[in-house]
Wavefront OBJ file of the C-alpha trace (Angstrom):
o trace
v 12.322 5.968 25.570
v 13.270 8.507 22.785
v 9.830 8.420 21.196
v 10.568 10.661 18.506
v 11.078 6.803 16.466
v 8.381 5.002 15.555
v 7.232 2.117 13.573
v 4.187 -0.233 12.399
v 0.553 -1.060 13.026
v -2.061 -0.460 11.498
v -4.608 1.102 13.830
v -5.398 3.886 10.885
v -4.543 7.153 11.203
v -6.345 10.217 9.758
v -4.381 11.525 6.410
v -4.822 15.522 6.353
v -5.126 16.866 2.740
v -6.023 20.396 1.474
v -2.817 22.197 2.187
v -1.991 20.227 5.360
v 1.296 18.034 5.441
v 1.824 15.018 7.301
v 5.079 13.296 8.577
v 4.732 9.860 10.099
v 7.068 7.413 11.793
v 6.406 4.104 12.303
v 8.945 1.622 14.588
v 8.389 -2.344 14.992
v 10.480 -4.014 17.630
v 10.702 -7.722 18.449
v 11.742 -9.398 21.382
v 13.691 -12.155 19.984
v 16.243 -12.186 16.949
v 15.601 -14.791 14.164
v 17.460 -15.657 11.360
v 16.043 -13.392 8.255
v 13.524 -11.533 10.816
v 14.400 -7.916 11.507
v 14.416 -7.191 15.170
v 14.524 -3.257 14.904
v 12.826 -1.330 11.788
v 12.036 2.376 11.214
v 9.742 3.203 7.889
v 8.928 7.142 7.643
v 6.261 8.642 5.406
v 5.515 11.889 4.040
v 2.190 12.504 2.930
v 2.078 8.516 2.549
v 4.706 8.494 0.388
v 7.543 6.223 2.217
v 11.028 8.452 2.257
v 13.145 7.024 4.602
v 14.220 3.296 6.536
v 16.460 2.273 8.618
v 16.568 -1.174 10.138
v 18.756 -3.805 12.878
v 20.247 -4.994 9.809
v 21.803 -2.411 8.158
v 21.984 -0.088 10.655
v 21.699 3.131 8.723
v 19.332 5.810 7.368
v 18.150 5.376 3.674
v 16.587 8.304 1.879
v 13.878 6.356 -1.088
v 13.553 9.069 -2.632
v 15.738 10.720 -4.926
v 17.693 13.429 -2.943
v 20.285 16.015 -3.516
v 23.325 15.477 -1.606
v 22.975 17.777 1.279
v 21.173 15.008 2.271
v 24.503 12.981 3.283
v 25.178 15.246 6.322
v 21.174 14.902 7.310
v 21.297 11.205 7.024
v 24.294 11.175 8.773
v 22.522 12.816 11.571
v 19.746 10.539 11.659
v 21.794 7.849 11.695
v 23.359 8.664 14.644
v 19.613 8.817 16.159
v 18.243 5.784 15.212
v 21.322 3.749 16.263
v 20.641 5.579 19.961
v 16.755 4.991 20.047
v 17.180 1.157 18.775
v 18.725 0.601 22.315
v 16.244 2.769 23.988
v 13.396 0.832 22.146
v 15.192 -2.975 22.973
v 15.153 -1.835 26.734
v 11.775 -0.394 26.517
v 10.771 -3.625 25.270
v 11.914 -5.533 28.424
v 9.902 -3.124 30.047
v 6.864 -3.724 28.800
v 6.954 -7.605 29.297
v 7.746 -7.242 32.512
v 5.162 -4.400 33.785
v 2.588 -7.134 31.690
v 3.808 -10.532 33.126
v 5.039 -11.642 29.591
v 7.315 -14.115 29.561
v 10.230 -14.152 27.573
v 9.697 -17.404 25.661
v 7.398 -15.917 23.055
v 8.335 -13.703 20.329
v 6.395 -10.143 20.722
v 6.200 -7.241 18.900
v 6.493 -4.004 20.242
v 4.922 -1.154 17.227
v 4.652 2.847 17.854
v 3.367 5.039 15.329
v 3.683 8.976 15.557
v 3.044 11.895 13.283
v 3.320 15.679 12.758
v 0.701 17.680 11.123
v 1.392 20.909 9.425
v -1.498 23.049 8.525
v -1.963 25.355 6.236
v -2.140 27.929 8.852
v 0.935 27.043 10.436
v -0.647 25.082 13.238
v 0.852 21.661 14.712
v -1.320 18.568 15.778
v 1.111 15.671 16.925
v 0.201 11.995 17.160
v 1.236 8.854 18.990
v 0.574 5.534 19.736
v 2.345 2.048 21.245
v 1.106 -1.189 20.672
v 2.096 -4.530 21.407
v 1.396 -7.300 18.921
v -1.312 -5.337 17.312
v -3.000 -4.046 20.237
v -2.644 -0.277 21.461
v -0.961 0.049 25.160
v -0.961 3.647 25.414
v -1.848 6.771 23.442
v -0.108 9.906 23.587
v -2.592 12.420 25.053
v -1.247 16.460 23.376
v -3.747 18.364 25.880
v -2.527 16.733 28.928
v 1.504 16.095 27.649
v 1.434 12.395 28.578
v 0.789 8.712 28.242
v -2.694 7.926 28.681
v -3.768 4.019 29.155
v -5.842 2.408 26.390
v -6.204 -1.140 28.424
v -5.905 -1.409 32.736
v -3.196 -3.847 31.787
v -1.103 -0.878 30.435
v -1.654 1.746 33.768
v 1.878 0.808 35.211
v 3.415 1.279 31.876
v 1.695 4.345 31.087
v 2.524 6.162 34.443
v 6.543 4.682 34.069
v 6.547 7.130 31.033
v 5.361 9.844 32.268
v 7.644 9.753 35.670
v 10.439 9.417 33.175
v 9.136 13.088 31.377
v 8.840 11.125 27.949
v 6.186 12.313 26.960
v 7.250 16.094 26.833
v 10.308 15.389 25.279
v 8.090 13.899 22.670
v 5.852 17.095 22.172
v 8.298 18.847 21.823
v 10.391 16.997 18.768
v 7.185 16.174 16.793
v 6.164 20.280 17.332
v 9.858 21.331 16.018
v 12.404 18.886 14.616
v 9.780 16.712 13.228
v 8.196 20.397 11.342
v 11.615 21.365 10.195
v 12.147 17.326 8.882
v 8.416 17.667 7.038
v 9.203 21.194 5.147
v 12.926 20.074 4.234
v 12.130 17.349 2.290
v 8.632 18.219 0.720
v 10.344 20.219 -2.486
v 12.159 16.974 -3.040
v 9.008 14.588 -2.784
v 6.657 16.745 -4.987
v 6.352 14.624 -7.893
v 5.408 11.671 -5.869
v 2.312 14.070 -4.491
v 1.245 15.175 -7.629
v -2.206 14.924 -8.526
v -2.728 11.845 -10.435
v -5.618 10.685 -12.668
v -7.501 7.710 -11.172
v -7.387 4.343 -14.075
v -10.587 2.368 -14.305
v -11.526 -1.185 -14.398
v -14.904 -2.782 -14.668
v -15.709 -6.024 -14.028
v -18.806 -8.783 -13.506
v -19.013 -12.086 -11.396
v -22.320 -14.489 -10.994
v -23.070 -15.869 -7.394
v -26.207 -17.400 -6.377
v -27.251 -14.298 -5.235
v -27.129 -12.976 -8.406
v -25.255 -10.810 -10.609
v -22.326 -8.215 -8.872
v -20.473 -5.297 -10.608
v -17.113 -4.365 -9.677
v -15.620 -0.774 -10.734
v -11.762 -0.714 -9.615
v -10.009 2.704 -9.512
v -6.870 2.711 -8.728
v -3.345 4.701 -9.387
v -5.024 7.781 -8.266
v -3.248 10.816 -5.760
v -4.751 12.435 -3.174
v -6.414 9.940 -1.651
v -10.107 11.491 -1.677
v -12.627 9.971 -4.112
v -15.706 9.353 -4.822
v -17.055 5.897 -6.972
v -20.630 4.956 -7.061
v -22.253 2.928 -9.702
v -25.720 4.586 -11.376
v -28.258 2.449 -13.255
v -30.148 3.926 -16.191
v -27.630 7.081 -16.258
v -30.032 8.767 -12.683
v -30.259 6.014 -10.135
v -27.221 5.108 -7.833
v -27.361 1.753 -6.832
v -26.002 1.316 -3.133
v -22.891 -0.963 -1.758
v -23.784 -3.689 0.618
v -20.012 -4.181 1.873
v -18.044 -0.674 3.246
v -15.428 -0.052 0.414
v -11.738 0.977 1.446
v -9.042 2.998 0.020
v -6.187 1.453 0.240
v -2.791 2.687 -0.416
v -0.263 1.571 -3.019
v 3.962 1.292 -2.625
v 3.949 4.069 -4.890
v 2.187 6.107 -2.450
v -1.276 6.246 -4.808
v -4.322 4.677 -4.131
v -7.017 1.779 -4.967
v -10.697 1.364 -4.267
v -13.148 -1.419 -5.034
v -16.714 -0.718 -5.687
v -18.940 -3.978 -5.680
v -22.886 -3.801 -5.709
v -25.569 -6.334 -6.488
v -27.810 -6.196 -9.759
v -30.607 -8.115 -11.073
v -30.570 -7.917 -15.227
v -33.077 -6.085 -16.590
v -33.367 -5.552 -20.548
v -32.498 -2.473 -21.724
v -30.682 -1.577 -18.481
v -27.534 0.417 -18.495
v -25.179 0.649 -15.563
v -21.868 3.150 -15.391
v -19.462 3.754 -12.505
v -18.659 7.359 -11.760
v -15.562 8.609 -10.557
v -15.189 12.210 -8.635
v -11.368 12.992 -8.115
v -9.972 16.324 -7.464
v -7.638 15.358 -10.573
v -10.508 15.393 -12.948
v -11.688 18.293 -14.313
v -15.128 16.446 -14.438
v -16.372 13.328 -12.915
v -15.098 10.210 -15.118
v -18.479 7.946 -16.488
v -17.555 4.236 -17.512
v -20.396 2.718 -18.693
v -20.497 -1.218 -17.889
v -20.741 -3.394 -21.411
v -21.242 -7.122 -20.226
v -19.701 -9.856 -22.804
v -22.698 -11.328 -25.297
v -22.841 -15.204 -25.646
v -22.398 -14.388 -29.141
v -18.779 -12.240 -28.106
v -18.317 -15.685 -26.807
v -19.073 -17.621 -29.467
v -16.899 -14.949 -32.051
v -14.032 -15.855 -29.841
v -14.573 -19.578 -30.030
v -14.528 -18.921 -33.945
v -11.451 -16.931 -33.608
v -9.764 -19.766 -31.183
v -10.816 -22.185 -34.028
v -10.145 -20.548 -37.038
v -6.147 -20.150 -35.627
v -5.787 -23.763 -34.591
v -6.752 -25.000 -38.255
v -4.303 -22.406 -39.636
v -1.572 -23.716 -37.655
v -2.824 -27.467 -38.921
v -2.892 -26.815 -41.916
v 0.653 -25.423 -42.267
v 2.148 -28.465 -40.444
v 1.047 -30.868 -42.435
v 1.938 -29.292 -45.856
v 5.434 -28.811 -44.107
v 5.194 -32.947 -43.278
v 4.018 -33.149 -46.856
v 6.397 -30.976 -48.552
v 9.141 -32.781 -46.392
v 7.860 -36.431 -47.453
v 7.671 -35.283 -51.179
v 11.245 -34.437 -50.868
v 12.627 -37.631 -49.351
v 10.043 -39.905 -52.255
v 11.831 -37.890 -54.570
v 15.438 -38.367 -53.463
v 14.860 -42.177 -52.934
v 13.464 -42.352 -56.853
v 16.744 -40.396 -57.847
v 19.224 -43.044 -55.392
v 17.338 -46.112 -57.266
v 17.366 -44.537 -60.514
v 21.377 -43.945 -60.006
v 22.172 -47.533 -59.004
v 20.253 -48.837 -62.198
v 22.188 -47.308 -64.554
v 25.675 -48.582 -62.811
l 1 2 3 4 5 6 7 8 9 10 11 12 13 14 15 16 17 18 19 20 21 22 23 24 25 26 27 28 29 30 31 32 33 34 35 36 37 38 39 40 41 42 43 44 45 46 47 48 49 50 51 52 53 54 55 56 57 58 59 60 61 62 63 64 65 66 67 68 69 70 71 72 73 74 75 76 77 78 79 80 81 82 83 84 85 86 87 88 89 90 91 92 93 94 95 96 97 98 99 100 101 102 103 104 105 106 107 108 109 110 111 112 113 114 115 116 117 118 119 120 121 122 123 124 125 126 127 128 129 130 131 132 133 134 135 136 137 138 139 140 141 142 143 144 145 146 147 148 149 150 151 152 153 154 155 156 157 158 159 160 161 162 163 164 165 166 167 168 169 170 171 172 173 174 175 176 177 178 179 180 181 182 183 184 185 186 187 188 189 190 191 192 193 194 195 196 197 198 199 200 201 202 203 204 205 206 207 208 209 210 211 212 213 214 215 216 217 218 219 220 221 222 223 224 225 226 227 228 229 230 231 232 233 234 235 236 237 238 239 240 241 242 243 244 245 246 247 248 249 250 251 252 253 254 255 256 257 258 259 260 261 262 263 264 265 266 267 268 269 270 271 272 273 274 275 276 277 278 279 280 281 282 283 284 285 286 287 288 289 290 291 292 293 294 295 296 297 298 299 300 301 302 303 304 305 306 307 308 309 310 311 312 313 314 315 316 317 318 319 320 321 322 323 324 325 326 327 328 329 330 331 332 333 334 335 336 337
């Protein structure tokens, strides 16, 4: 199986901050080749910043980042593994539909996702995971070295794995090779992980519930924050729906804060934002648009329109003057022949 490459799900897996580093693989397989459709893919993360592809298509390791060029030589190397494991994976695939009664007029999706961990301490925790079409088959058990069934539909496939000694082989590349891959290109990534300072954006909508408040922070790096809103500058006023962080393609983050209100005069309400790149928590109070705002922009609107009237028709005038007066001269000509 060569299960040291990996590709993509989303079944969430823990990010480790505070001095811990995280490599992750993740490897999508498909069944069937289509036209435009990649049927082998390999995206690599470090610290959720995406480094490295490789894909069916082009059938070679791509650093994303920029990289000095003793990275050729380690490319090349990779390479050479990822061409091996996309046949591995293709026959693994086969597998898998088989020990499931699939049948082989359907397109499916095989998707593994593994990581290393390196503490702070100089510790290891490993991760990984196989799905098909979403939904996890087997998870990689570190205590026990093997393939441990997340359905009953995925026993015979789980125990074909471990008779074939996968699953050590496995422990053993994310524990080393996987390491040595996480601390050699970490010098070379460090701008990406730089702390950045969260932007703000506030926000209002009307439903017939009421009134709802939306504070968006996003561009920020590492991916722990806090937002809340707080009503009268001492009350925090509490989310009905679970707010997520989300990553962005440039490896920082975004969060949405929504929360109900009903107006009150006088009331003020503020979003505040605790990031470990502020040296205090950011306040942005909320200042909702007037009717009379409205009606200034209306004015404005207004104001430009007649402006841009008014110069078009002294143009058509100006123009009309000039053609009176060159028809008077023509007649005046043709009079005195």
């Amino acid at each position: 199986m060569a299960c040291y490459i990996f590709m993509v799900f989303l079944l969430g897996f823990p990010a480790v901050y505070s001095g811990s580093h995280t490599l992750q693989y993740y490897v999508a397989v498909s069944s069937t080749a289509y036209p435009g459709l990649l049927q082998y893919s390999i995206i690599a993360y470090v610290d959720d910043v995406r480094y490295g592809r490789y894909n069916s298509d082009t059938r070679r390791c791509e650093s994303l980042i920029q990289s000095p060029m003793v990275f050729s030589e380690h490319l090349d190397g990779q390479t050479n593994m990822a061409q091996q494991t996309e046949i591995t994976q293709k026959v693994l695939m086969n597998l898998i539909i088989d020990l499931l009664n699939k049948t082989y007029d359907i397109n499916y999706v095989i998707q593994t996702k593994a990581a290393c961990v390196l503490h702070e301490d100089g510790t290891v925790d490993v991760y990984e995971e196989v799905a098909l079409d979403g939904k996890e088959l087997v998870v990689f058990d570190k205590e026990r070295v093997e393939f441990v069934p997340a359905t009953q539909k995925a026993v015979l496939l789980a125990q074909w794995l471990n008779k074939q000694a996968y699953a050590m082989e496995d422990k053993i590349f994310m524990e080393n090779e996987c390491t040595q891959h996480l601390t050699l290109y970490l010098p070379y990534i460090k701008s990406y992980l730089d702390k950045k300072v969260p932007c703000v954006k506030l926000s209002s909508s009307e439903s017939e519930s009421g009134t709802e408040l939306h504070c968006r922070v996003y561009g920020f790096y590492p991916r722990d924050v806090e937002v809340k809103w707080i009503k009268n500058g001492r009350d925090e006023i509490h989310s009905e729906e679970a707010a997520q962080i989300l990553p962005n393609p440039d490896g920082t983050y975004q969060i949405r804060v929504s929360v109900g209100v009903t107006p009150e005069e006088g009331a003020t309400y503020s979003c505040h934002i605790d990031h470990s790149s502020l040296e205090n928590p950011l306040i942005v109070p909320f200042e909702k648009e007037t009717k009379n705002s409205h009606i200034t922009y209306i004015l404005i609107a207004v104001g430009v329109i007649v402006l841009f009237l008014a110069f078009g028709l002294g143009f058509f005038i100006q123009r009309k003057m000039k053609g009176l007066k060159g028809s008077r001269q023509s007649v005046s000509s043709e009079e005195q022949d």
